[in-house]
Z-matrix of the N, CA and C atoms (Angstrom, degrees):
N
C 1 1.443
C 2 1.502 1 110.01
N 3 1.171 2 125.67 1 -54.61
C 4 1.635 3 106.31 2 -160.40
C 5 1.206 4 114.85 3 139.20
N 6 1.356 5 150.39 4 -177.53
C 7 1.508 6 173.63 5 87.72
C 8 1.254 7 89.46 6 -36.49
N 9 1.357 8 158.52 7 -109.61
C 10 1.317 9 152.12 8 -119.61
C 11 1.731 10 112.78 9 -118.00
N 12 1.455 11 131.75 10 70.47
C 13 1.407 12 107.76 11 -152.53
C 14 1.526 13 97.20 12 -106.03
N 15 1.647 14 115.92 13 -19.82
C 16 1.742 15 100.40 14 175.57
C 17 1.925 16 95.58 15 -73.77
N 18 1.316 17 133.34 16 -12.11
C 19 1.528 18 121.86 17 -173.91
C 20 1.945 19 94.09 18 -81.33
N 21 1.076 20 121.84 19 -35.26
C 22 1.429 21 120.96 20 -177.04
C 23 1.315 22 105.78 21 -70.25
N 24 1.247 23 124.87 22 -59.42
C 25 1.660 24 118.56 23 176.99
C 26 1.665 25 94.56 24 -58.16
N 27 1.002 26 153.17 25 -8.76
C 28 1.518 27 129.14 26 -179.15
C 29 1.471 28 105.32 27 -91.29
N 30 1.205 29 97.28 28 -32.61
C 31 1.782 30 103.97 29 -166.01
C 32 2.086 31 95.09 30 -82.74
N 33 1.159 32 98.32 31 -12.46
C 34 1.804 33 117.50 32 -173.58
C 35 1.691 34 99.52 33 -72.75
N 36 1.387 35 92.55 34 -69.03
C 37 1.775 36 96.74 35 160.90
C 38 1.044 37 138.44 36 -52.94
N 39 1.384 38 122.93 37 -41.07
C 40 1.500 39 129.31 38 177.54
C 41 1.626 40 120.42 39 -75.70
N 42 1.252 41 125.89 40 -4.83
C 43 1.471 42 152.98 41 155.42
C 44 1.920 43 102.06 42 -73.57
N 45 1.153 44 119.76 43 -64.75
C 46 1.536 45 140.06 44 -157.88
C 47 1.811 46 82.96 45 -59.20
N 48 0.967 47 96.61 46 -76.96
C 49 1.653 48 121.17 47 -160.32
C 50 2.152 49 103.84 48 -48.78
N 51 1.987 50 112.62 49 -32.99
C 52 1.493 51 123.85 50 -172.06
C 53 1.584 52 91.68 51 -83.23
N 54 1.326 53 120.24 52 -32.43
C 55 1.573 54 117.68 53 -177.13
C 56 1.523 55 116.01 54 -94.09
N 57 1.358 56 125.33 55 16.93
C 58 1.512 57 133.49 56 -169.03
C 59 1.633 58 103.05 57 -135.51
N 60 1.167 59 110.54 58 -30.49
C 61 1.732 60 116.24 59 150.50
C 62 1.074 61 117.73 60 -73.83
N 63 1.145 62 125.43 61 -41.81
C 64 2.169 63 100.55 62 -176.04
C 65 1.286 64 84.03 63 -100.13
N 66 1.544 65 160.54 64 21.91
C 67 1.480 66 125.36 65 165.11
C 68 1.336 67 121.36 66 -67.21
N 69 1.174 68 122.86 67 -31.69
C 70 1.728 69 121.97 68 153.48
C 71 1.184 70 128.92 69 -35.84
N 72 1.093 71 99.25 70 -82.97
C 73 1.615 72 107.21 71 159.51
C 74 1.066 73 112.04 72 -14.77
N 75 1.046 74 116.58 73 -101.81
C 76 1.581 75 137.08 74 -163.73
C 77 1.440 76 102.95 75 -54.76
N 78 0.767 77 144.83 76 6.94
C 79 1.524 78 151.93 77 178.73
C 80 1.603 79 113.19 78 -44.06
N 81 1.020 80 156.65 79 -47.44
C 82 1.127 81 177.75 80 32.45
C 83 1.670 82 97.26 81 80.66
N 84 0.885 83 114.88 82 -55.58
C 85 1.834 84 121.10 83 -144.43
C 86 1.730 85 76.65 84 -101.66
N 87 0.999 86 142.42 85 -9.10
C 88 1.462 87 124.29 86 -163.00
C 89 1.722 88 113.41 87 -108.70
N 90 1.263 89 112.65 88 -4.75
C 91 1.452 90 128.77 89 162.28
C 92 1.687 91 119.25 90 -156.27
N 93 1.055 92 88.06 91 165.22
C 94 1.307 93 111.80 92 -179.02
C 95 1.590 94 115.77 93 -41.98
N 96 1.353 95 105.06 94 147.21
C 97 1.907 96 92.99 95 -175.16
C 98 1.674 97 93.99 96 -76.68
N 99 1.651 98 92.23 97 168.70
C 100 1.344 99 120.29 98 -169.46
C 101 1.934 100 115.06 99 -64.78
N 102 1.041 101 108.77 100 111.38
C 103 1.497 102 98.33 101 -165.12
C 104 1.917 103 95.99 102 -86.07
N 105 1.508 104 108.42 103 -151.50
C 106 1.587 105 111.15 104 -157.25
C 107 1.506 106 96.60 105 -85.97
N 108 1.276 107 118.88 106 1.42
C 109 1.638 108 125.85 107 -171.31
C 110 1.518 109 97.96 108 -56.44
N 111 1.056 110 112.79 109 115.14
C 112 1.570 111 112.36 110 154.90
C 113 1.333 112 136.82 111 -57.90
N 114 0.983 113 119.06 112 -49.91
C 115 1.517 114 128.07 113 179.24
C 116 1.874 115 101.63 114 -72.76
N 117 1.512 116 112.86 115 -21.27
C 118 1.833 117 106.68 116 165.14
C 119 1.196 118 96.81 117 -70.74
N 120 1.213 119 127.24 118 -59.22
C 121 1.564 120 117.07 119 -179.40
C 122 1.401 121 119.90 120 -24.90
N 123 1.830 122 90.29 121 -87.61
C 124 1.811 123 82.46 122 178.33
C 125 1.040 124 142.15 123 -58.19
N 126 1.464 125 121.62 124 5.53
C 127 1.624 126 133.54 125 -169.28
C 128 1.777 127 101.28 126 -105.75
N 129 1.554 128 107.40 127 -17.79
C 130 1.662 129 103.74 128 175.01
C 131 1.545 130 101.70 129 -76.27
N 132 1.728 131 109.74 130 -57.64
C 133 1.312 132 119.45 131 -159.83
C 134 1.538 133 117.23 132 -72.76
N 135 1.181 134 108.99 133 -13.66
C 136 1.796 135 116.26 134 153.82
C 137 1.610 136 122.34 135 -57.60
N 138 1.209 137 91.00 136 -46.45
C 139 1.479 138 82.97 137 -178.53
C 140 1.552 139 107.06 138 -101.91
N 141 1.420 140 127.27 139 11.04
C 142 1.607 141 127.91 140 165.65
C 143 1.876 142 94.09 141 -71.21
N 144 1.543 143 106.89 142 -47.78
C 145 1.389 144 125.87 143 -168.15
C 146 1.368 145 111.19 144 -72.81
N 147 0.981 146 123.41 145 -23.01
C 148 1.573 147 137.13 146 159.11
C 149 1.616 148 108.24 147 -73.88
N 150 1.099 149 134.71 148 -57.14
C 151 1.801 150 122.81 149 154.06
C 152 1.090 151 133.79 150 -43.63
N 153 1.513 152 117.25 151 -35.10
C 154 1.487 153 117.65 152 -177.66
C 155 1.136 154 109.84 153 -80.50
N 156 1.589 155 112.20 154 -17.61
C 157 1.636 156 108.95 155 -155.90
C 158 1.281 157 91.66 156 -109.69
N 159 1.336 158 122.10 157 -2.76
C 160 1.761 159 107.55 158 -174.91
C 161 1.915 160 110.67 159 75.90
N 162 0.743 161 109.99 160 -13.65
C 163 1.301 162 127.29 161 -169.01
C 164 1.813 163 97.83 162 -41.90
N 165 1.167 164 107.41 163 141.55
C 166 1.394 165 162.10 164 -175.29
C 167 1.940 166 100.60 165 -48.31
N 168 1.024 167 90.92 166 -68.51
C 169 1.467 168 111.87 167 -172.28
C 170 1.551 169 119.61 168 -159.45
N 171 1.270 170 105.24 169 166.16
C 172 1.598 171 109.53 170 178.64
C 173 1.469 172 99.56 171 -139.47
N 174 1.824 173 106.80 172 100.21
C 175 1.417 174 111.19 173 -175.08
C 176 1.421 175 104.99 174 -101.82
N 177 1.555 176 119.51 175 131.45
C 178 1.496 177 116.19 176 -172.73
C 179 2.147 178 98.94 177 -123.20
N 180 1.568 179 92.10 178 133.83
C 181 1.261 180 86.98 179 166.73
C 182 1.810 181 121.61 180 -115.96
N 183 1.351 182 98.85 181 135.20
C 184 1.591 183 108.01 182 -145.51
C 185 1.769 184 81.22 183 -130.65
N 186 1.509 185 103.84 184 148.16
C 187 1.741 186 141.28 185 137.59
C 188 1.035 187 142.52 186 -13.56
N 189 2.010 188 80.37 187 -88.76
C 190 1.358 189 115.07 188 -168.30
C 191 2.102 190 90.73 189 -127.78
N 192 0.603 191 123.49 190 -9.96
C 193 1.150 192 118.60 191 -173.60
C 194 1.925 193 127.00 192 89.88
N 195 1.604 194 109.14 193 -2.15
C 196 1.065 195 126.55 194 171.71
C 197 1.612 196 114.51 195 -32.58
N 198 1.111 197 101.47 196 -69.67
C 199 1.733 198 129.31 197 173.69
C 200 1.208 199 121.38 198 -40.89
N 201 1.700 200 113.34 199 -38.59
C 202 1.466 201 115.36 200 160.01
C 203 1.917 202 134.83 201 -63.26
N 204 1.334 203 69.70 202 -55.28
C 205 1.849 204 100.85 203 160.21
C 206 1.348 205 107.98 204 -40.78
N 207 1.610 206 110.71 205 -62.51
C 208 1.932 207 97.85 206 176.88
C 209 1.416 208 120.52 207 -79.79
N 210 1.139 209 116.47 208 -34.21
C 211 1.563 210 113.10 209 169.95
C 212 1.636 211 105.55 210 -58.48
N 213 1.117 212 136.10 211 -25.83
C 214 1.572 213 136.20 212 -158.88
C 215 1.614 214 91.41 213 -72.80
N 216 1.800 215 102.38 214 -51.93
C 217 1.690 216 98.54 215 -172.12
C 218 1.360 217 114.70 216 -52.41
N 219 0.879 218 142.40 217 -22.38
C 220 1.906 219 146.08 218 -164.57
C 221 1.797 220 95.36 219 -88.22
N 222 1.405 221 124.08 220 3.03
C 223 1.239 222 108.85 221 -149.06
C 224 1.367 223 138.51 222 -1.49
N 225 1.461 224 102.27 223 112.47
C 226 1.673 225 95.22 224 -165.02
C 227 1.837 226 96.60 225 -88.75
N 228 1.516 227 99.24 226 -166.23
C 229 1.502 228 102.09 227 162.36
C 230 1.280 229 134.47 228 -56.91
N 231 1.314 230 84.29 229 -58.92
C 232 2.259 231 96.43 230 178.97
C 233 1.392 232 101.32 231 -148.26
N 234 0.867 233 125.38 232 138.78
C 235 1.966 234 128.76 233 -178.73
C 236 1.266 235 72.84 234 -130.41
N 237 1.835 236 105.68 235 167.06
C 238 1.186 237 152.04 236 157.45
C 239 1.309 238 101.68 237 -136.12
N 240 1.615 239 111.25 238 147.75
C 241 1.529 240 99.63 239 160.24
C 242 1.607 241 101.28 240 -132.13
N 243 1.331 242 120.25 241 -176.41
C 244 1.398 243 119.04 242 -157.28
C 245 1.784 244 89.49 243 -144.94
N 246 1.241 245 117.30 244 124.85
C 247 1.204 246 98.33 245 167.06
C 248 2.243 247 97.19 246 -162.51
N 249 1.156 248 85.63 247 176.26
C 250 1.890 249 94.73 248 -173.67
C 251 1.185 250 118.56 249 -80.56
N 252 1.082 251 125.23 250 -6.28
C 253 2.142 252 123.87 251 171.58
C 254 1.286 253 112.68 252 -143.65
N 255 1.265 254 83.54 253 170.06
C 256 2.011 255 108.70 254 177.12
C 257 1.429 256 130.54 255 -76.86
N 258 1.005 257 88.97 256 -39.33
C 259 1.720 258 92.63 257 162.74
C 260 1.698 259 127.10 258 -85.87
N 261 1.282 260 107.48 259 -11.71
C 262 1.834 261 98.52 260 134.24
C 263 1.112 262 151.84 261 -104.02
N 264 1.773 263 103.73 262 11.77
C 265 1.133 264 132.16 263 173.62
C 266 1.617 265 101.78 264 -77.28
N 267 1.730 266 122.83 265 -49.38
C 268 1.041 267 124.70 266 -179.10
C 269 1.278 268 106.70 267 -63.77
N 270 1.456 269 122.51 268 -29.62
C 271 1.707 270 110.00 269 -161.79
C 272 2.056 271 115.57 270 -90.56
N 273 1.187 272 86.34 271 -11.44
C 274 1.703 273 116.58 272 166.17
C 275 1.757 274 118.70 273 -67.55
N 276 1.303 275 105.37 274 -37.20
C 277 1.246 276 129.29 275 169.20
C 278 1.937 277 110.42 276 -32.84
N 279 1.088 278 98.13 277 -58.42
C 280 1.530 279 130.97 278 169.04
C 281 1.072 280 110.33 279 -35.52
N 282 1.255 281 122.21 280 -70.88
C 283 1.680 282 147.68 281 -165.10
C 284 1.534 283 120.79 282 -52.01
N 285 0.721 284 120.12 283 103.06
C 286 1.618 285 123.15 284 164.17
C 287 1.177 286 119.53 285 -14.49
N 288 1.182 287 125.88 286 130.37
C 289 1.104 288 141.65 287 -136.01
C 290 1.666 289 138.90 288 -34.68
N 291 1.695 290 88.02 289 52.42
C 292 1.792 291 108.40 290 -175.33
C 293 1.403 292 105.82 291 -80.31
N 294 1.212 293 94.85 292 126.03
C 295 2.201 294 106.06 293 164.28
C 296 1.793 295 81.09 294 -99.68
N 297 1.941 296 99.72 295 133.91
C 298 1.421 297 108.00 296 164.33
C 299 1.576 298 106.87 297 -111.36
N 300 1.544 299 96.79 298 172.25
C 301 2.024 300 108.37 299 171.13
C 302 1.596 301 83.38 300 -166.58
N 303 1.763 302 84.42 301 139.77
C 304 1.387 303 100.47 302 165.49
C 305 1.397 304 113.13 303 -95.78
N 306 1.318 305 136.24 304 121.75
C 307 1.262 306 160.94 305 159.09
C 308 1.428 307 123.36 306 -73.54
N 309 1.221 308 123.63 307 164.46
C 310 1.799 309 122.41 308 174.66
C 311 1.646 310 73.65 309 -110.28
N 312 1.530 311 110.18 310 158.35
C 313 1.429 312 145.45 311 162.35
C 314 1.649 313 98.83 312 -58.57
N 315 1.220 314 118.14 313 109.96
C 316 1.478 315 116.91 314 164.96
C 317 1.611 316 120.23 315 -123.84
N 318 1.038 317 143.11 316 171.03
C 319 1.184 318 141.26 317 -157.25
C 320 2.431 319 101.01 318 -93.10
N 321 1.111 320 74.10 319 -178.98
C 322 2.014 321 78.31 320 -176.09
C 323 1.593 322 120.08 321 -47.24
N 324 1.051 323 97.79 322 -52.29
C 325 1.946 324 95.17 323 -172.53
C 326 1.361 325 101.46 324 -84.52
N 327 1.520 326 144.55 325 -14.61
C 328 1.325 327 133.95 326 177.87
C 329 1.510 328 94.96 327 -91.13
N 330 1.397 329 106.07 328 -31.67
C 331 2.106 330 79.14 329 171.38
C 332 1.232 331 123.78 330 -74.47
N 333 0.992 332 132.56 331 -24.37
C 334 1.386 333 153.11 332 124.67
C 335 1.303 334 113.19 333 6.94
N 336 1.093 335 99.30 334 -99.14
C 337 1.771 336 111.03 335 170.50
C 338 1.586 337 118.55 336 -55.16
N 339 1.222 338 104.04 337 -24.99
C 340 2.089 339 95.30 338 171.42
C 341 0.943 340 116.27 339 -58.38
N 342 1.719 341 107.92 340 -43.53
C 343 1.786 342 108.52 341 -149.74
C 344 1.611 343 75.00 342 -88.98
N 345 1.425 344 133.94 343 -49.17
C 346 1.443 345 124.30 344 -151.23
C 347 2.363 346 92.96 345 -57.59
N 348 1.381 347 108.32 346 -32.75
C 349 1.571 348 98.31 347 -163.64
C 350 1.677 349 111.74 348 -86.76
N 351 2.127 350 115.76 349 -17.14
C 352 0.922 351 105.30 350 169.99
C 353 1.223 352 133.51 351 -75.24
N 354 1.535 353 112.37 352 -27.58
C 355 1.214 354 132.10 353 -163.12
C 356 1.990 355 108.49 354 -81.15
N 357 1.410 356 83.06 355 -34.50
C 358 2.036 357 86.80 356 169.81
C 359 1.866 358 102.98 357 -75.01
N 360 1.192 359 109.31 358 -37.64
C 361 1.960 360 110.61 359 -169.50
C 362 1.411 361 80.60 360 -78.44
N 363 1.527 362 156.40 361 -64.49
C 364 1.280 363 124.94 362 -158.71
C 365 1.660 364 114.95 363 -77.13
N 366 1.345 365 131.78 364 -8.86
C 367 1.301 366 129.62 365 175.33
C 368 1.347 367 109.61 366 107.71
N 369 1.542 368 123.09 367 2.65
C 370 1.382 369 128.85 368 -153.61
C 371 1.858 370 97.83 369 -107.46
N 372 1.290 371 106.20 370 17.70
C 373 1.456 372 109.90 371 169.45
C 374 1.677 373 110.81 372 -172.35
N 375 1.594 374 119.34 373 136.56
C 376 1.437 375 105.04 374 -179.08
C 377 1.644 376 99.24 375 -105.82
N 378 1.179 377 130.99 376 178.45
C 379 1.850 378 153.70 377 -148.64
C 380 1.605 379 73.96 378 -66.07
N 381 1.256 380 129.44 379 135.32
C 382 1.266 381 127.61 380 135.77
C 383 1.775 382 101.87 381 97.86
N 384 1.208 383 131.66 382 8.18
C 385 1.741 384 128.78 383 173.99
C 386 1.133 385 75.85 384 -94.14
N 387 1.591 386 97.10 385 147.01
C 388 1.735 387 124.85 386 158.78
C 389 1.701 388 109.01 387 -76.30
N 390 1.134 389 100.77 388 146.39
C 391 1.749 390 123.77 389 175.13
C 392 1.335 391 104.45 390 -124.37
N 393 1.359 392 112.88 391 139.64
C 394 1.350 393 103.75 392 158.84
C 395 1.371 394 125.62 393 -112.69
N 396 1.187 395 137.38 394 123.16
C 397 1.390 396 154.62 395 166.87
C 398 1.818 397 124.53 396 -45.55
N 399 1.484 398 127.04 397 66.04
C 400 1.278 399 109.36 398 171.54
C 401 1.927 400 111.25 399 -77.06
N 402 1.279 401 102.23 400 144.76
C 403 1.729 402 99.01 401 177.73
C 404 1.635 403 103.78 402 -161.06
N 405 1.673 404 118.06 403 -175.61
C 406 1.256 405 117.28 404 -160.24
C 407 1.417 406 73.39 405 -131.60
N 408 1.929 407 115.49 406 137.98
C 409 1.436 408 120.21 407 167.48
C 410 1.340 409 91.51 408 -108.97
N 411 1.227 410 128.33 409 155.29
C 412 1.796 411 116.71 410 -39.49
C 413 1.088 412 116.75 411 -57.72
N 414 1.480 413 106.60 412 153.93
C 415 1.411 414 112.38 413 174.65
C 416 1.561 415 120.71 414 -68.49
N 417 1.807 416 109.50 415 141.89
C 418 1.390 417 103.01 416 173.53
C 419 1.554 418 93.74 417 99.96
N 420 1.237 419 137.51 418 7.07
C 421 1.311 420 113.05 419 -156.44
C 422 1.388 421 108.22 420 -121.12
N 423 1.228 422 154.95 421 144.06
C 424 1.492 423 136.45 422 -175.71
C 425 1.879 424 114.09 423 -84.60
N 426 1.042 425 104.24 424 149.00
C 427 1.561 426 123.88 425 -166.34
C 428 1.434 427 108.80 426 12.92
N 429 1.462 428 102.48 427 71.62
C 430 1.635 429 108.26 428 141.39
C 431 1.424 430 111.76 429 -120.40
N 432 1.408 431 144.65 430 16.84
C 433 1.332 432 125.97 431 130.44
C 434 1.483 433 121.63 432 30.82
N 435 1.590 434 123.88 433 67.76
C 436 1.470 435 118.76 434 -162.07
C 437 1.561 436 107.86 435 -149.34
N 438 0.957 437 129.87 436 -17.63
C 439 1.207 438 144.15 437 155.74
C 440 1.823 439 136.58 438 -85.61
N 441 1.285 440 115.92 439 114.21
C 442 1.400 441 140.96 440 143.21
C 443 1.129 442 144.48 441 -78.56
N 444 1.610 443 133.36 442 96.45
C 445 1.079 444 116.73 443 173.42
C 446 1.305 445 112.27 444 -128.03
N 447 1.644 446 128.28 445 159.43
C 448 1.930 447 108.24 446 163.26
C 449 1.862 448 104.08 447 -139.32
N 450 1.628 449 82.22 448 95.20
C 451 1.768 450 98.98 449 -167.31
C 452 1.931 451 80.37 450 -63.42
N 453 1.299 452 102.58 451 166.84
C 454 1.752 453 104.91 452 139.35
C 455 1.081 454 137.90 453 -93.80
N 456 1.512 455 122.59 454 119.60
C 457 1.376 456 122.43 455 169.98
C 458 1.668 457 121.04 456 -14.40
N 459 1.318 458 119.55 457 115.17
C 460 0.877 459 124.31 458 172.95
C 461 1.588 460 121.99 459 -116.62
N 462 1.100 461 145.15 460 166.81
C 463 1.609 462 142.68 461 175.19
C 464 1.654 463 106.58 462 -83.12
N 465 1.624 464 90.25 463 -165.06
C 466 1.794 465 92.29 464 -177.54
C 467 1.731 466 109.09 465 -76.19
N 468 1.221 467 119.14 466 152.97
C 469 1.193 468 111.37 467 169.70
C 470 1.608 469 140.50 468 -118.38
């Protein structure tokens, strides 16, 4: 433990908390510009589109977990990601500040409606905040990462 360990966790926090305020900001200046990678693309402009819009969350449904990983660097507000197994559920664990759920692979408007019905049943969005949607068309498929959208949360219908 230490001589001073509640003064180390303060000085622990007060570091955590100076580098979690300007990471927005500085966003731009903190890596490399965006090369022809697609899935860097959509994983910057999700979470640019997640700032402008105020948006709720940035729920990404991923594979392999690639997709999380790049959206994580932009740190958005709150991501979720959605994806089909356990062993990238565990390796997500890791990741900056990802909430996971394992999902079955469903086609466009039912992913749609998952993230729009989990995110209202867990409290992590009210009727009408924008979300934004990173995903791979077709669904189920490994690294196509190509899709953006940020429907608004809507209720049951």
């Amino acid at each position: 433990m230490g001589a001073h360990p509640i003064e180390a966790v303060q000085v622990m926090s007060r570091i955590i908390e100076a580098t979690e305020s300007g990471a927005l900001e500085s966003m731009s200046d903190r890596r490399a510009p965006v090369g022809d990678h697609e899935a860097e693309a959509i994983a910057e402009s999700a979470v640019r589109a997640a700032q402008e819009l105020q948006a709720a969350a940035v729920a990404v449904f991923t594979q392999t977990g690639v997709a999380v990983r790049l959206v994580a660097k932009y740190r958005p507000v709150r991501r979720s990601s959605r994806h089909d197994g356990a062993r990238v559920r565990s390796q997500l664990t890791l990741v900056w500040g990802a909430e996971t759920f394992i999902v079955p692979a469903v086609g466009h408007r039912r992913m749609v409606r998952q993230v729009e019905r989990a995110l209202l049943d867990l409290g992590r969005a009210k009727e009408g905040d924008q979300v934004v949607i990173v995903a791979g068309t077709p669904p189920g498929r490994r690294g196509t990462t190509n899709m953006l959208e940020d429907p608004p949360a809507r209720g049951p219908s």
